[in-house]
N, C-alpha and C positions, 0 to 999 in steps of 0.2 A: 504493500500500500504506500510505503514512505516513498518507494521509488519512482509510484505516479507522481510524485509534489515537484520530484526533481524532475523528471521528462516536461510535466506542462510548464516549469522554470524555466528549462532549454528550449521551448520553443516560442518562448516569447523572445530571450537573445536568437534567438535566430532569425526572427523576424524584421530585429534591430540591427542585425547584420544584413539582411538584404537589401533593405533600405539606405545603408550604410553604400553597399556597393552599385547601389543602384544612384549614389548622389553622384558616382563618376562615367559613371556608362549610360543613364537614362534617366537625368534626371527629372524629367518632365513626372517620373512616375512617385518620385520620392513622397511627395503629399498623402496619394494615397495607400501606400504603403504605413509611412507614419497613423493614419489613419484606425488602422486595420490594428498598426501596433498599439495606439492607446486605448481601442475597445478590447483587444483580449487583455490588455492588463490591468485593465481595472475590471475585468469580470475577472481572472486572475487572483488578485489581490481581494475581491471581495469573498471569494469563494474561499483560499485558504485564513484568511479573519475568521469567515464563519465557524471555517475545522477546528480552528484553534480555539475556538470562545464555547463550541458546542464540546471537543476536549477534556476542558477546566471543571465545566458543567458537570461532566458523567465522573469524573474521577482526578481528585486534585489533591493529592497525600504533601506535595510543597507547596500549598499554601501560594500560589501566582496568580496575582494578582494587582491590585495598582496602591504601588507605595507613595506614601507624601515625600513630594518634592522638598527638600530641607537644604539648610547650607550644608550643613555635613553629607549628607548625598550628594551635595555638589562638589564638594571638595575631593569626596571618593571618584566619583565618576571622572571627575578631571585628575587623579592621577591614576586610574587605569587607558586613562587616551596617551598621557605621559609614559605609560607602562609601552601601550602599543607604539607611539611615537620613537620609543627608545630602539624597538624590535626594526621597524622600519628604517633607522638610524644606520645600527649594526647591517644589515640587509646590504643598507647602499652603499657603506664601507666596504662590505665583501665582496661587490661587485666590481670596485671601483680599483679595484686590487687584482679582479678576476679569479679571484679565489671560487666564487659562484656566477654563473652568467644568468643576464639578464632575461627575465620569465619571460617563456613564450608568450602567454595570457599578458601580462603588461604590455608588451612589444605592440599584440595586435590591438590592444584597448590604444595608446596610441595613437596606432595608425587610423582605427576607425573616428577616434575626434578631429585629427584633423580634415580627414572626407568629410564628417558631418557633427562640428564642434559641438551644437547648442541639444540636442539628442542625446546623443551617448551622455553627455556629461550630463545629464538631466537624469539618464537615466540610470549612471552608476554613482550619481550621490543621495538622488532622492529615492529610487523605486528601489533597486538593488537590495538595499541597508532592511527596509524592510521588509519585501518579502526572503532574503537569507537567512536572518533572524527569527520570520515565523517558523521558517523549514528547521532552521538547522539547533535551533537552541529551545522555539516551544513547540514543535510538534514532534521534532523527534527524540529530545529528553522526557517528554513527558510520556510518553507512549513506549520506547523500548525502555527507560530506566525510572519507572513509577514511583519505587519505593522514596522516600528520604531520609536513607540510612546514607552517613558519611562512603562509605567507599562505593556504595552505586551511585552515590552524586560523581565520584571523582570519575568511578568510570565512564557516567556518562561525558563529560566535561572532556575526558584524552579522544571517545570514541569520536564525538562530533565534532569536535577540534579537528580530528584526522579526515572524517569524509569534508570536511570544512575546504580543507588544502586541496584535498583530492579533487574535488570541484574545480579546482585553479589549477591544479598540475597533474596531469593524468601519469604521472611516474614517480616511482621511489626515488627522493633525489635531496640532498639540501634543502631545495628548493619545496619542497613538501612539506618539509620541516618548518622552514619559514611562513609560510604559510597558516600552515596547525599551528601554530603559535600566537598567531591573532587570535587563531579559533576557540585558541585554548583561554584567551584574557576574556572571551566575551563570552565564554560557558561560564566562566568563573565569573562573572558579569551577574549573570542571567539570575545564579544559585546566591549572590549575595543579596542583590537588589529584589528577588520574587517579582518582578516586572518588567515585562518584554520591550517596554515604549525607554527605560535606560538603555537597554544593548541597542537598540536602534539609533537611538543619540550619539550614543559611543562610537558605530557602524558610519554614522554620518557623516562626522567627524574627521572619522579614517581614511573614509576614500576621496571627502573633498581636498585633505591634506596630501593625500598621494595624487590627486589630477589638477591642483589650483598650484603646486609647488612647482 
């Protein structure tokens, strides 16, 4: 079931990728394409909302649901962006060194903003952030790892961290690692705050600092 969430995921970037390649080769057709992309993603997005809130409903042994925003949550959430800013940091050191080379997935995010700047980037700082976050930290901690006993949190926290990366790097590699390692700050996210609308803050964050730098 969880791997339907991922397919109809991929097929909304892939519909952002055609659009993408059609801003060089046709673009007369770009509009309606874009189109087409913003109705499945918001039928998309409302559908897996619904799973997740219908989820919570049937069976919620961690308590997720919606924390008061405080300065002290704020001061936590901003040093787990710190936390991930640091990861990113080290990253582009390693690269820069060539000690690890530059992710295929970044390479072609990239290439597709500059074909079609105001899209992609729309859609990997504002949409992405959310629906990754309902897939990867509340529908599928909640569902394969129920309980909220400390080591099935942590498990779930390595597990989704890892298909997290996997997502972004289809190979065993550094590069994976790095990766899972976001994955890993925003599960651990997820299980301190009990509310999904932080990791997506956090998420926000992330990837506008990695496409606006």
């Amino acid at each position: 079931m969880w791997i339907g969430f991922i397919f109809i995921y991929l097929v909304d970037t892939t519909i952002l990728s055609l659009a993408t390649s059609q801003a060089k080769t046709q673009p007369l057709r770009v509009n309606h394409t874009i189109g087409i992309l913003l109705i499945y993603s918001a039928l998309l997005l409302a559908f897996i909302s619904w799973r997740y809130q219908k989820q919570l409903q049937r069976d919620n042994p961690k308590h997720i649901g919606r924390t008061p925003f405080t300065g002290g949550r704020f001061l936590q959430l901003l040093a787990l962006f710190v936390l991930m800013y640091g990861i990113q940091m080290v990253w582009g050191i390693l690269i820069s060194q060539h000690v690890l080379s530059t992710p295929a997935n970044q390479t072609a995010i990239n290439q597709q903003v500059m074909l079609l700047p105001f899209w992609n980037q729309a859609y990997s700082i504002v949409f992405a952030p959310v629906i990754e976050e309902l897939i990867f930290r509340g529908i599928f901690l909640n569902y394969f790892f129920r309980s909220n006993q400390r080591w099935v949190n942590f498990l779930g926290v390595f597990v989704s961290g890892l298909f997290f990366g996997m997502l972004h790097v289809m190979s065993f590699s550094p590069t994976l690692i790095m990766y899972s390692a976001l994955g890993w700050v925003l599960g651990g996210a997820y299980l301190h705050f009990r509310d999904i609308r932080y990791n997506i803050a956090l998420h926000f964050m992330n990837n506008a600092l990695s496409l606006l730098l």
